[in-house]
VEXPAFI-436501 format. One record per residue (C-alpha): residue in one letter; x, y, z; residue number from 1. Coordinates in Angstrom, 2 decimals. Each point is the difference from the previous one (the first is absolute). Example, Ala and Ser with C-alpha at 12.3 -4.5 7.8 and 13.67 -1.06 7.14 Angstrom:
BEGIN
+------+---------+---------+---------+-----+
! code !       x !       y !       z ! pos !
+------+---------+---------+---------+-----+
!    a !   12.30 !   -4.50 !    7.80 !   1 !
!    s !    1.37 !    3.44 !   -0.66 !   2 !
+------+---------+---------+---------+-----+
This chain:
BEGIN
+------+---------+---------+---------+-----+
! code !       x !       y !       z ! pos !
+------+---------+---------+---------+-----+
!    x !  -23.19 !   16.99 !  -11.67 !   1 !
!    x !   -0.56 !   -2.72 !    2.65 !   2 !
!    x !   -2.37 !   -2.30 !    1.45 !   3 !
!    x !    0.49 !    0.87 !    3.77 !   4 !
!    x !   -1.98 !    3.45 !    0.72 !   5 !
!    x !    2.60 !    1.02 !    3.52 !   6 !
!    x !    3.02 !   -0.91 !   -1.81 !   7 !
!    x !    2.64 !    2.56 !    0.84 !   8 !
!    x !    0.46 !    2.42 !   -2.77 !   9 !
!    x !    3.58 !   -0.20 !   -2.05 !  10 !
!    x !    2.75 !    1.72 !    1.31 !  11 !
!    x !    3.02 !   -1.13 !   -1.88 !  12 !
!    x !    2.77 !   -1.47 !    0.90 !  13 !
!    x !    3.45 !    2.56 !    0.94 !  14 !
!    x !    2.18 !   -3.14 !    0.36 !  15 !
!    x !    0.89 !   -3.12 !   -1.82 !  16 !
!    x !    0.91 !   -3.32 !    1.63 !  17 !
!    x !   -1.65 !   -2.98 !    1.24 !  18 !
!    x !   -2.74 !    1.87 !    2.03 !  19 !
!    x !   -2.37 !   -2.04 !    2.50 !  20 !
!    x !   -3.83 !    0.83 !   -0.87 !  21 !
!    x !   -3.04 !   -1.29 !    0.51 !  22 !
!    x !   -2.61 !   -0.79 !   -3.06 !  23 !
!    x !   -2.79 !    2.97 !    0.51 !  24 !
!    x !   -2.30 !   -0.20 !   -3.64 !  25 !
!    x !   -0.12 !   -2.11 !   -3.16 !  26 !
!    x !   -1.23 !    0.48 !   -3.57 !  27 !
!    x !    0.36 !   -1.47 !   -3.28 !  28 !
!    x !    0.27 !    2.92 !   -2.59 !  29 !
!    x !    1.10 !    0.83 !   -3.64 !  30 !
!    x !    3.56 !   -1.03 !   -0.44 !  31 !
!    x !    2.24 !    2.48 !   -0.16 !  32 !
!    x !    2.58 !   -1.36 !   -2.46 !  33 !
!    x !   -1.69 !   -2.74 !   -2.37 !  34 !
!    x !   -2.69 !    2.56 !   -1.35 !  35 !
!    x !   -0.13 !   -1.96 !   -3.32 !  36 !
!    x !   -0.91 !   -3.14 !    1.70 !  37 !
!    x !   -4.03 !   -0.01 !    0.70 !  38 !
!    x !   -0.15 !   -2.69 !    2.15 !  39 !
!    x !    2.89 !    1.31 !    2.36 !  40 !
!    x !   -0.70 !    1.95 !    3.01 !  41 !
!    x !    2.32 !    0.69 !    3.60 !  42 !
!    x !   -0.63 !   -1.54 !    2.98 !  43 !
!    x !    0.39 !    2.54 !    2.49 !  44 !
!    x !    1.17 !    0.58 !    3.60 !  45 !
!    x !    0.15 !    2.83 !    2.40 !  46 !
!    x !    2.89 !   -0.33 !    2.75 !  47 !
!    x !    0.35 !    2.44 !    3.03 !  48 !
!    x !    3.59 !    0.22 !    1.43 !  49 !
!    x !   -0.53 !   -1.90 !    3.96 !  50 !
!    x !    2.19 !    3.17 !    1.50 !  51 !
!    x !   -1.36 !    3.26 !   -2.52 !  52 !
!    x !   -2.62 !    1.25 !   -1.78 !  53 !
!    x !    1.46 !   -1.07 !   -3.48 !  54 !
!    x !   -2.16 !   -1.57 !   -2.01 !  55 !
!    x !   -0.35 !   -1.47 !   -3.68 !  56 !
!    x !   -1.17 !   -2.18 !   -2.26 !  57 !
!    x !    1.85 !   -3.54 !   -1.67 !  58 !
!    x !   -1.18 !   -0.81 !   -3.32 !  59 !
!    x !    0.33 !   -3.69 !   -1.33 !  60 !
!    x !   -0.88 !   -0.53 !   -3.42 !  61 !
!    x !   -2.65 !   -2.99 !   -0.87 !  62 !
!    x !    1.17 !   -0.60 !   -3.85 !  63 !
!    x !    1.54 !   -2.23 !   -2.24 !  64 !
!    x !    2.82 !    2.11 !   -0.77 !  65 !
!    x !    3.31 !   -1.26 !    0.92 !  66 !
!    x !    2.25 !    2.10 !    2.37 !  67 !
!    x !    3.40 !    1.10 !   -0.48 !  68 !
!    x !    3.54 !   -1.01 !    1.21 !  69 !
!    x !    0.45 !   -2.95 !    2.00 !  70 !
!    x !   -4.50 !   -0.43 !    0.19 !  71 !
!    x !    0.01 !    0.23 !   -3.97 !  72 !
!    x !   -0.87 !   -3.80 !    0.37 !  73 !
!    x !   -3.35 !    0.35 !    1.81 !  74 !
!    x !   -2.92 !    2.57 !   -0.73 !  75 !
!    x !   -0.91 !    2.82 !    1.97 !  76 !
!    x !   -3.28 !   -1.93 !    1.17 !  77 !
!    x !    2.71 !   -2.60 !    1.80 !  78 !
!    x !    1.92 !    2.42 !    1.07 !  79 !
!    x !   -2.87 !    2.21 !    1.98 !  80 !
!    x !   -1.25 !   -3.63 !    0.84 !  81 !
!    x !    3.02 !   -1.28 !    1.76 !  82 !
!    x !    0.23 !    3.40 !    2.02 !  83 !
!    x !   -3.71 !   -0.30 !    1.24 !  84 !
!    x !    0.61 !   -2.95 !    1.36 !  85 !
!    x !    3.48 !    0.71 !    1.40 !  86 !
!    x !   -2.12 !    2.22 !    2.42 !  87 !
!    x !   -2.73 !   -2.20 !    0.70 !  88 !
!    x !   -2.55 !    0.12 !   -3.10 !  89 !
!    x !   -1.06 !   -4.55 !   -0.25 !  90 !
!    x !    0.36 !   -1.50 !   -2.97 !  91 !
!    x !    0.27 !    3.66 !   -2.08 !  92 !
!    x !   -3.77 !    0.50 !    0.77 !  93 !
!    x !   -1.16 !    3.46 !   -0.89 !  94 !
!    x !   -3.33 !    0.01 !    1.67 !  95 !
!    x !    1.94 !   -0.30 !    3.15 !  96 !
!    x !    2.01 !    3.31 !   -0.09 !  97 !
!    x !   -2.22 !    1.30 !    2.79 !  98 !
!    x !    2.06 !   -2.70 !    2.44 !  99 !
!    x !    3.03 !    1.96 !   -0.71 ! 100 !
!    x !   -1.46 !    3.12 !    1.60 ! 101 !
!    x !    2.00 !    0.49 !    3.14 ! 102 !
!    x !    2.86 !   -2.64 !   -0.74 ! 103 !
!    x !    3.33 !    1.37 !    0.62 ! 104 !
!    x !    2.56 !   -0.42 !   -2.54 ! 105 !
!    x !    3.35 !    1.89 !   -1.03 ! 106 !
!    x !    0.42 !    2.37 !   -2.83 ! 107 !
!    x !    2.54 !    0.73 !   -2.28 ! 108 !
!    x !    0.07 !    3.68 !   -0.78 ! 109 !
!    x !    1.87 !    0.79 !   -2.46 ! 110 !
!    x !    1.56 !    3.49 !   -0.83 ! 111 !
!    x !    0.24 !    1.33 !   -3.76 ! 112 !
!    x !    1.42 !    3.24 !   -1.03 ! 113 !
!    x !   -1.02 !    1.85 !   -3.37 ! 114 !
!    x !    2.31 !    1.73 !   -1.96 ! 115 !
!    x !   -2.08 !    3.26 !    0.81 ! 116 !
!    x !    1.60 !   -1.18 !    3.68 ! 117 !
!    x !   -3.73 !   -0.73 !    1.02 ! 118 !
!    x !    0.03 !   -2.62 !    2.63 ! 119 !
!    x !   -2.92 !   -2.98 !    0.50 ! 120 !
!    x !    0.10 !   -2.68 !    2.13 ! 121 !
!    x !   -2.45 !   -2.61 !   -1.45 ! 122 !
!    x !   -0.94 !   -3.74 !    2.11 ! 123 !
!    x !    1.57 !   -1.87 !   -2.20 ! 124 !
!    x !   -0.19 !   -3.89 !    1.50 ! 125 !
!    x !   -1.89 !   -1.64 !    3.04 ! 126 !
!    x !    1.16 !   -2.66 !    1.95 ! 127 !
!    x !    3.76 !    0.86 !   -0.06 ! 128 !
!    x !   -0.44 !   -0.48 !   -3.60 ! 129 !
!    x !    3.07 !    2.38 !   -0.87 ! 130 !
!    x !    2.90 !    2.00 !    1.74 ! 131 !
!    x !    0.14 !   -2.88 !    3.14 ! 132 !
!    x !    2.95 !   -1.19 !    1.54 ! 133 !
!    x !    1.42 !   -3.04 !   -0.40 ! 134 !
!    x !   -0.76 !   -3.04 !    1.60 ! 135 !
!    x !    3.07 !   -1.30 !    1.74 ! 136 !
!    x !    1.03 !   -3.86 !   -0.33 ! 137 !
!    x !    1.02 !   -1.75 !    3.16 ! 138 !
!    x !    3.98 !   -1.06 !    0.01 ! 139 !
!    x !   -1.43 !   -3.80 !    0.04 ! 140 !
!    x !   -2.35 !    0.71 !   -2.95 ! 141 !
!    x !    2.66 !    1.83 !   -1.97 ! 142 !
!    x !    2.73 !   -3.08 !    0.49 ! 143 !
!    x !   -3.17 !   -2.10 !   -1.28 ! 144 !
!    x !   -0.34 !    2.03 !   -3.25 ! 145 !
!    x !    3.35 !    0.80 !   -0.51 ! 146 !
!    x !    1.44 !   -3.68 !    0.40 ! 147 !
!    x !   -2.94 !   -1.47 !   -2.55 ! 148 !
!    x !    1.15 !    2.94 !   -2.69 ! 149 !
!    x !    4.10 !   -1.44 !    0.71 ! 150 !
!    x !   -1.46 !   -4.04 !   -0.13 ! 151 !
!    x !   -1.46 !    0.69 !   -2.78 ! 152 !
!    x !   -3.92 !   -0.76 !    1.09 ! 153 !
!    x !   -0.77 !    3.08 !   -1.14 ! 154 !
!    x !    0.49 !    2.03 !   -3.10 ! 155 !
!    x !    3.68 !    1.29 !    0.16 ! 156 !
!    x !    0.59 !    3.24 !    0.51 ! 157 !
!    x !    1.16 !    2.70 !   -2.61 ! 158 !
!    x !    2.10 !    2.80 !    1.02 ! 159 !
!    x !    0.54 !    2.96 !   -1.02 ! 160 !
!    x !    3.73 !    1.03 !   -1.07 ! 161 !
!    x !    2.58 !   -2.34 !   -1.61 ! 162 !
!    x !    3.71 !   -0.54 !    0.47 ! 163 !
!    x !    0.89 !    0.47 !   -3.74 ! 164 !
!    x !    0.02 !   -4.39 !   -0.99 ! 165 !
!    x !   -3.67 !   -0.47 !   -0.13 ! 166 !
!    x !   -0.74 !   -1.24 !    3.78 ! 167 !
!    x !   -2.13 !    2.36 !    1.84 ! 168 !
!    x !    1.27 !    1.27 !    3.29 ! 169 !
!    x !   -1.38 !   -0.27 !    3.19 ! 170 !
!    x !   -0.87 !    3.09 !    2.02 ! 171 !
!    x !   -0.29 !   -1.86 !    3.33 ! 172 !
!    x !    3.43 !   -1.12 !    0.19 ! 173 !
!    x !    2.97 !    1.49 !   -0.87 ! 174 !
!    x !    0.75 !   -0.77 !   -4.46 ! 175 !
!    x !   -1.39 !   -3.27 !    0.84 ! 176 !
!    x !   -1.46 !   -0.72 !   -3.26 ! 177 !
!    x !   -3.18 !   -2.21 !   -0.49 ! 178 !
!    x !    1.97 !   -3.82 !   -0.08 ! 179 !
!    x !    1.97 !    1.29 !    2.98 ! 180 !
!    x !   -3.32 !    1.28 !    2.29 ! 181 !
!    x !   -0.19 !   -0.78 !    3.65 ! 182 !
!    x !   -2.76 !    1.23 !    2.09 ! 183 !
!    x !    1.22 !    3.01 !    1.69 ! 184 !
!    x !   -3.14 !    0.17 !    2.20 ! 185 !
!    x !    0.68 !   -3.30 !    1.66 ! 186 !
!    x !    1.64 !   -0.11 !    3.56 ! 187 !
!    x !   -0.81 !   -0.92 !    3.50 ! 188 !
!    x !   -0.83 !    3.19 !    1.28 ! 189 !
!    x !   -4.28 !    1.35 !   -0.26 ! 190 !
!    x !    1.27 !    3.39 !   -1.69 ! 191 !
!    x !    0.00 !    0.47 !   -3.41 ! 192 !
!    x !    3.17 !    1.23 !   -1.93 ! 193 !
!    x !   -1.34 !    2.36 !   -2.29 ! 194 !
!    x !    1.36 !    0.33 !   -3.71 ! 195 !
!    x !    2.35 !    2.87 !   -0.35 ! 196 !
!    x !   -1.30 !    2.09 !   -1.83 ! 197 !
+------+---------+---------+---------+-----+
């Protein structure tokens, strides 16, 4: 498998996390879940860890099945699409996976156990395209958001929780429940008070 002839050879991943790596070979292939599609196939990518050895391939699927969970509204073909070109792939254009070859990229390794207690660690996203941290918001952009959810320029917020009469309570502040909500973010200070919880 492969299209580059000195591609590393696979030696799979011993960790999981967002891993730095460098794209080393491409292939498109037989796909490895939608068998009983004949028009599907996997777009393939071999990564190499920057600071190891390890070394594996990602498999996007190029089909019109739908995926699952919070992707079940877009099909595995826009899915593997929108990755490509999160890590430099224009305009989804296959004939161009050789540009990729040598792009650096992160990752996401992700560990599953068997029941047999068998343990693989399979590249399951590019691009930071699962497991990343989040991305903070600045105090000023958080006041921003927070104070168009209170004024009412935004959809309002629901909370989780009640205090037993109907009105949902606020989690931010104190029992404050939704008619009573103040922006407990906004002072004149640059740090951020952080919800309690």
């Amino acid at each position: 498998m492969g299209r580059v002839s000195n591609a590393p050879k696979t030696v799979k991943f011993r960790r999981d996390g967002n891993i730095e790596v460098v794209i080393v070979d491409f292939d498109l292939a037989e796909p490895r879940f939608s068998q009983d599609d004949p028009n599907a196939f996997d777009v393939c990518l071999k990564v190499k860890a920057i600071d190891s050895e390890e070394c594996d391939w990602w498999y996007g699927e190029y089909s019109n099945a739908y995926g699952k969970g919070n992707h079940s509204d877009k099909t595995r073909k826009e899915l593997t699409t929108a990755t490509l070109e999160r890590i430099g792939l224009k305009n989804g254009d296959l004939t161009q996976l050789p540009s990729l070859i040598g792009s650096k990229t992160i990752a996401w390794v992700k560990k599953t156990e068997k029941e047999d207690g068998k343990v693989f660690y399979n590249v399951a996203g590019l691009g930071s395209s699962g497991g990343e941290e989040p991305t903070s918001l600045s105090p000023e952009e958080l006041n921003r958001r927070f104070s168009a959810l209170l004024s009412g320029a935004a959809p309002k917020p629901t909370f989780n929780g009640g205090n037993g009469n109907g009105a949902t309570t606020n989690p931010f502040v104190g029992g404050a429940t939704s008619s009573q909500m103040i922006n407990p973010f906004l002072n004149n200070t640059t740090s951020v008070q952080r919800p309690p919880f």
